[in-house]
TIVEX-983771 format. One line per 2 residues: number of its first residue (from 1); their letters; for each residue x negated, y, z negated of N, C-alpha, C, O. Coordinates in Angstrom, 1 decimal. Example, Ala and Ser with C-alpha at 12.3 -4.5 7.8 and 13.67 -1.06 7.14 Angstrom:
1 = as = -13.2:-5.7:-7.8:-12.3:-4.5:-7.8:-13.2:-3.3:-7.8:-14.2:-3.3:-8.5; -12.8:-2.2:-7.1:-13.7:-1.1:-7.1:-12.9:0.0:-7.9:-13.4:1.1:-8.0
This chain:
1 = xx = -0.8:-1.2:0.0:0.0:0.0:0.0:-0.9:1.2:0.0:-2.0:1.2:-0.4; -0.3:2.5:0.6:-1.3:3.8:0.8:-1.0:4.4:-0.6:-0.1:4.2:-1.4
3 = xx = -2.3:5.3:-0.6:-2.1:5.3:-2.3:-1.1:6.9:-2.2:-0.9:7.6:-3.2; -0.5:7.2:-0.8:0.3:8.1:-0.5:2.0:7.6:-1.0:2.9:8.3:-1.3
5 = xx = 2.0:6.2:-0.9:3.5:5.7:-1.0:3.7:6.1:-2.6:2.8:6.5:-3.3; 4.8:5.9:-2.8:4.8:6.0:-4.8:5.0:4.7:-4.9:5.2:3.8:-4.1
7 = xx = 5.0:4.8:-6.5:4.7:3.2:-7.3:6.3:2.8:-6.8:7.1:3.6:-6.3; 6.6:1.3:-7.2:7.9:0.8:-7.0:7.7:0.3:-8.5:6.9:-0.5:-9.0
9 = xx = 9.1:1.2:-9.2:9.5:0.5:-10.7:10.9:-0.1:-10.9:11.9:0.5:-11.2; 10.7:-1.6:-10.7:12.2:-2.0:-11.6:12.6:-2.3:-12.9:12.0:-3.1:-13.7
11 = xx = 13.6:-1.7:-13.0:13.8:-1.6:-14.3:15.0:-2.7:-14.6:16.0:-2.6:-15.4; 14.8:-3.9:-13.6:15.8:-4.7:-13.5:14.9:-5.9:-13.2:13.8:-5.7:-12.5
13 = xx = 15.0:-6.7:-13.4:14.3:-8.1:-12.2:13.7:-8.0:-11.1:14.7:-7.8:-10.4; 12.5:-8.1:-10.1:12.9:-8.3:-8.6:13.3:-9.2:-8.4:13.1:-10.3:-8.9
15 = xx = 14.5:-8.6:-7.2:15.0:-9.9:-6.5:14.4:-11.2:-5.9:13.3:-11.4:-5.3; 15.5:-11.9:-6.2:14.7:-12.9:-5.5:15.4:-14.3:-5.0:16.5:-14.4:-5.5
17 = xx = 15.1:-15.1:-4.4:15.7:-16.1:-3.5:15.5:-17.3:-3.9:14.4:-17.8:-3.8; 16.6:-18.1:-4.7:18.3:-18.0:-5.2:18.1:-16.6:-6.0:16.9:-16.4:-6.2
19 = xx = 19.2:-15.7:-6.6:20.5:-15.8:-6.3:20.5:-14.5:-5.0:21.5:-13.8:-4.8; 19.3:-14.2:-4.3:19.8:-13.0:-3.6:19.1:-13.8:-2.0:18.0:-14.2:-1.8
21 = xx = 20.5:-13.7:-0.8:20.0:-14.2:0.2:18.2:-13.5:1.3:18.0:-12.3:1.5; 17.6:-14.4:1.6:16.2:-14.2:1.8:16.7:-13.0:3.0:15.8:-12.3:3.2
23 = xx = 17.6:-12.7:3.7:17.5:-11.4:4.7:17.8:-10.4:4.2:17.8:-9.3:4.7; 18.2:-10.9:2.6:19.1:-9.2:1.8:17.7:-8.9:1.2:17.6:-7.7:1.0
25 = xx = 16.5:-9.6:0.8:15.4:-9.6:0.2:14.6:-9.0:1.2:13.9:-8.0:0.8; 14.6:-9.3:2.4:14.0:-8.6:3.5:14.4:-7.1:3.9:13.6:-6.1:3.8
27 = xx = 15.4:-7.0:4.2:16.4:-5.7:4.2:15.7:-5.0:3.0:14.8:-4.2:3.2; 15.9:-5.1:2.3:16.1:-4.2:0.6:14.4:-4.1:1.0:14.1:-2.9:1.4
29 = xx = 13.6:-4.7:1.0:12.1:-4.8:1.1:11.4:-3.8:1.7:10.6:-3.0:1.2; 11.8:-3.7:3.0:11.8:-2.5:4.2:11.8:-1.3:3.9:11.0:-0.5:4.2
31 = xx = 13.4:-1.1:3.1:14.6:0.1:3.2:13.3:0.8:1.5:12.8:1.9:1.4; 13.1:-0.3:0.7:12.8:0.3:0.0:10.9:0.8:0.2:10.5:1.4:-0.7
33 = xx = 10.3:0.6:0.9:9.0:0.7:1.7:9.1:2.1:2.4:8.3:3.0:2.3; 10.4:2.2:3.3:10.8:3.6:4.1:10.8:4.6:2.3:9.9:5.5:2.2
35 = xx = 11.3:4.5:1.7:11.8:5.3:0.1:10.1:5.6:-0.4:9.6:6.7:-0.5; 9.5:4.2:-0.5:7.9:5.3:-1.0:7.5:5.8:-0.3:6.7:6.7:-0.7
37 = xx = 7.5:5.8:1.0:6.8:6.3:1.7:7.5:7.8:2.1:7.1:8.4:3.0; 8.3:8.2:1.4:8.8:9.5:1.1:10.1:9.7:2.6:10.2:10.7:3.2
39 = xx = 10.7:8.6:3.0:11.9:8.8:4.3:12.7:8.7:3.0:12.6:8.0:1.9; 13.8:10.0:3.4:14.7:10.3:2.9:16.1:9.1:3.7:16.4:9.0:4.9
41 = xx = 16.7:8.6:2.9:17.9:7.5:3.9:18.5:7.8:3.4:18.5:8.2:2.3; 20.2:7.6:4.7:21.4:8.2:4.4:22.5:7.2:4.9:22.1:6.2:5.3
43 = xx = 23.7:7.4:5.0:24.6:6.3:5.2:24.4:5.4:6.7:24.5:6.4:7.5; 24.2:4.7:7.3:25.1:3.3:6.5:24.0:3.2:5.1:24.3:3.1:3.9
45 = xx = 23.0:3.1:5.5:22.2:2.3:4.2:22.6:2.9:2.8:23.1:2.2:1.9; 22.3:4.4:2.7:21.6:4.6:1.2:22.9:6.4:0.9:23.0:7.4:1.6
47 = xx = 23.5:6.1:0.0:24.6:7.3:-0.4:24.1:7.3:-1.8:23.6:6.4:-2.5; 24.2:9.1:-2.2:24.0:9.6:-3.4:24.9:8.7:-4.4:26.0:8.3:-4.0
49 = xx = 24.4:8.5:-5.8:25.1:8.4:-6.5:25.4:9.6:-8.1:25.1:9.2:-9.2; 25.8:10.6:-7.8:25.9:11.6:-9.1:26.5:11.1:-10.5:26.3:11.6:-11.6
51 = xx = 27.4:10.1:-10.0:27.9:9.5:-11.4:26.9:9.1:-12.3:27.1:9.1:-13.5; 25.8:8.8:-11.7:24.6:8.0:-12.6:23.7:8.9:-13.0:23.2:8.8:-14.1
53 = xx = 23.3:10.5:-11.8:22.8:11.0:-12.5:22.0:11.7:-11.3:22.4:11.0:-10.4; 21.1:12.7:-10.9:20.4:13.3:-10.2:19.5:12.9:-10.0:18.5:12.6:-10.7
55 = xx = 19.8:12.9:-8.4:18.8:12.3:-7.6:18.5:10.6:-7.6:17.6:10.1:-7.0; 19.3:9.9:-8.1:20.5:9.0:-8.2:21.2:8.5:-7.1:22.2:9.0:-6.8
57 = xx = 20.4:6.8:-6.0:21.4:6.4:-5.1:21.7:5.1:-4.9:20.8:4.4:-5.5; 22.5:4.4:-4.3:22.6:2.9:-4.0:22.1:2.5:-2.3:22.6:3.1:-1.4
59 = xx = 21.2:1.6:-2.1:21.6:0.8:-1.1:22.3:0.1:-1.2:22.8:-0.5:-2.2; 22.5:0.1:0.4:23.9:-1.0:0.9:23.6:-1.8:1.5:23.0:-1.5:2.6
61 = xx = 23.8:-3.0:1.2:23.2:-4.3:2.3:24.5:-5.1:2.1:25.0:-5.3:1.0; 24.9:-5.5:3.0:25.8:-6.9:4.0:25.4:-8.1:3.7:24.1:-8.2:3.9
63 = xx = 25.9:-9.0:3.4:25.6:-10.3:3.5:26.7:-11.0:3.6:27.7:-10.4:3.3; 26.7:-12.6:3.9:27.9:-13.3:4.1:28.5:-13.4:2.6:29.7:-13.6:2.6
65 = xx = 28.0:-13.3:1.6:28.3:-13.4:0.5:28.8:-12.3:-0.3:28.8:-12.4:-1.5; 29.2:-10.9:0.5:29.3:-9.9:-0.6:28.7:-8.7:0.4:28.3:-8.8:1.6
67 = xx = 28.6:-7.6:-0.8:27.4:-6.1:-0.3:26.8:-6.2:-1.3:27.4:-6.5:-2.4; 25.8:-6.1:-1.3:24.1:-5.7:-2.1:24.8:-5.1:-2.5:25.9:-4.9:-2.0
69 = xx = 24.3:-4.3:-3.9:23.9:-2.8:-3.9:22.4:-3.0:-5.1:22.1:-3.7:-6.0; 21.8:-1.8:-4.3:20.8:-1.6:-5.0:20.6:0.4:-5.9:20.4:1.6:-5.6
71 = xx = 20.7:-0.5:-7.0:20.7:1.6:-7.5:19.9:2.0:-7.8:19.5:1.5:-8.9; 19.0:2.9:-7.2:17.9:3.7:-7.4:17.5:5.2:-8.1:18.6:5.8:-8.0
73 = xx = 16.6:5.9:-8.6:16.5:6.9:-8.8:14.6:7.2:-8.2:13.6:6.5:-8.3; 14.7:8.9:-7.5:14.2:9.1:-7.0:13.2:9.9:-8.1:13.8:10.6:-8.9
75 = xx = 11.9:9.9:-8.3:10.9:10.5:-9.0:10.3:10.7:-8.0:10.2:10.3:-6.8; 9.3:11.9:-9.4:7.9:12.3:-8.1:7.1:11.7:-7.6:6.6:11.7:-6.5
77 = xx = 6.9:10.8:-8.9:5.7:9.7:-8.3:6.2:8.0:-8.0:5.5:7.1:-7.6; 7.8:7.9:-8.3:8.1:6.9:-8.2:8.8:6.6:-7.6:9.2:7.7:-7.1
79 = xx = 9.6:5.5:-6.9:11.0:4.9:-7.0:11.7:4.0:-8.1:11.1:2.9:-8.2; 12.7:4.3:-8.9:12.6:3.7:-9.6:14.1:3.1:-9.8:15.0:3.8:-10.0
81 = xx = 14.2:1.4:-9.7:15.6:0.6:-9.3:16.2:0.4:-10.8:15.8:-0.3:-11.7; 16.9:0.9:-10.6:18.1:0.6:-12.0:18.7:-0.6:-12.4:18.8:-1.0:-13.5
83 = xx = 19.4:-1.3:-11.0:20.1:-2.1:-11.1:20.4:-2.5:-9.5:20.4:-1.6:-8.6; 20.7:-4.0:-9.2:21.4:-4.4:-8.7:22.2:-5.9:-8.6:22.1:-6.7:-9.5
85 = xx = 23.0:-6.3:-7.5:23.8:-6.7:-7.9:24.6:-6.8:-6.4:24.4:-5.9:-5.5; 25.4:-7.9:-6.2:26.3:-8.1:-5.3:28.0:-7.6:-5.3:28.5:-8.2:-6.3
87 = xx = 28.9:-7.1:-4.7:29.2:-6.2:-4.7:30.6:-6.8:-4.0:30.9:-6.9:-2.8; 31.6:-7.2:-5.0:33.0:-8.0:-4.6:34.5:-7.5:-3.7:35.3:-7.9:-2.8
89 = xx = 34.3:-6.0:-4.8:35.6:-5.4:-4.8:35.4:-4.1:-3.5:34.7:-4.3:-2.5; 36.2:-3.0:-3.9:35.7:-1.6:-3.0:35.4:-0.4:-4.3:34.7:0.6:-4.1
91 = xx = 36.0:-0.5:-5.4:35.0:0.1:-6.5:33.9:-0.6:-7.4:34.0:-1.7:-7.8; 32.8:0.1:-7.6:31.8:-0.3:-8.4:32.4:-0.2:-9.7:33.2:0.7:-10.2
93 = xx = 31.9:-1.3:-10.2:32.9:-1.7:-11.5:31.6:-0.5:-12.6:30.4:-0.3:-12.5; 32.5:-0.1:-13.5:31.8:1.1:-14.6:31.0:0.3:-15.4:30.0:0.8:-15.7
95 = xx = 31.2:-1.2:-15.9:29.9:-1.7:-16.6:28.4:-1.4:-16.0:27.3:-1.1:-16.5; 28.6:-1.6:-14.7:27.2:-1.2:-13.5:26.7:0.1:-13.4:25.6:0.4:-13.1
97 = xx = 28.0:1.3:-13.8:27.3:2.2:-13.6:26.6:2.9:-15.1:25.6:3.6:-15.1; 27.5:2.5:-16.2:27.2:2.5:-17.6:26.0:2.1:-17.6:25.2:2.8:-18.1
99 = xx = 25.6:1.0:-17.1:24.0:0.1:-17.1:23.0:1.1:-16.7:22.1:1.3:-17.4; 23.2:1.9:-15.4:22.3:2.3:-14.9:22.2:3.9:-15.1:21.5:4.6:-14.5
101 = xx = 23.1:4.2:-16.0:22.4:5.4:-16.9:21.6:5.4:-18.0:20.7:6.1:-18.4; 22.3:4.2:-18.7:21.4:3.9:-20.0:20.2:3.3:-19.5:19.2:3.4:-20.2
103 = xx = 20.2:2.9:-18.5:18.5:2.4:-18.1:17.5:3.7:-17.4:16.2:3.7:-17.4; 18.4:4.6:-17.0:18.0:6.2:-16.6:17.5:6.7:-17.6:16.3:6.8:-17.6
105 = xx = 18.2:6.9:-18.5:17.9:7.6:-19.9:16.5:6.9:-20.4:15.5:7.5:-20.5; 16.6:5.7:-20.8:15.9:5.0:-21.1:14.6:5.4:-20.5:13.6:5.6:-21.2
107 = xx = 14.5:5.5:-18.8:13.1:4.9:-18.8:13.0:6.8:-18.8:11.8:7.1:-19.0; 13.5:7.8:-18.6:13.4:9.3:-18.7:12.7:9.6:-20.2:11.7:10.3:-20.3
109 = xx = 13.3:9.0:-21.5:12.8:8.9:-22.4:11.7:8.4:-23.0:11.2:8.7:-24.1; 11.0:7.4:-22.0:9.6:6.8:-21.7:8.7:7.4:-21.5:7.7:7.6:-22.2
111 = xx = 8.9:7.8:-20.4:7.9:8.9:-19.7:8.1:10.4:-20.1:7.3:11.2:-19.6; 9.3:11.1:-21.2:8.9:12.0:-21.3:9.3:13.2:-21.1:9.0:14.3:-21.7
113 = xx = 10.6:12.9:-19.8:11.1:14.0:-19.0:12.2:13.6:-19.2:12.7:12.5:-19.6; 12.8:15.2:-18.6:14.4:15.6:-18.6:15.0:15.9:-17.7:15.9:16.7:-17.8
115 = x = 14.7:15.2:-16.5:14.9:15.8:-15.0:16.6:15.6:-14.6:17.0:16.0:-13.5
């Protein structure tokens, strides 16, 4: 990796193959590669999420099984994944997004800042 991309932090598991299918692992892999490398992405793939918090978004990935979603937050020096998860209904259920503020907060409280 260029020491230009930013770090990748999850603050979740990486995924991985069981239970996430190997093209949603590929996809997400890429999408999140374009993200350090400072490409800003916008719908279909990647929509703000403000409920969670600033600068705050989900990818979207397709699979036979569902939609991805991957929730991210954008830092200066990071990317950093909150949460993800496969994706049943047409609303994101509030336990998920509850998750990925307290894990916001959390890792904001780590490092220090109030952004």
């Amino acid at each position: 990796m260029s020491p230009l991309h930013k770090e990748m932090v999850w603050l979740d598991e990486a995924p991985k193959t069981p239970p996430i299918p190997s093209e949603v692992r590929i996809e997400v892999g890429y999408l999140f590669r374009q993200l350090q490398a400072g490409v800003l992405l916008s719908l279909p793939h990647s929509r703000p999420m403000p409920d969670i918090g600033k600068n705050c978004h989900e990818l979207r990935i397709n699979s036979n099984d569902g939609i991805w979603r991957f929730f991210y937050f954008i830092d200066s020096d990071a990317i950093v994944n909150l949460n993800f998860f496969c994706k049943k209904t047409q609303k994101t259920p509030k336990r998920e997004i509850d998750l990925c503020k307290k894990r916001l907060k959390n890792y904001m409280d780590s490092i220090g800042g109030s952004k």
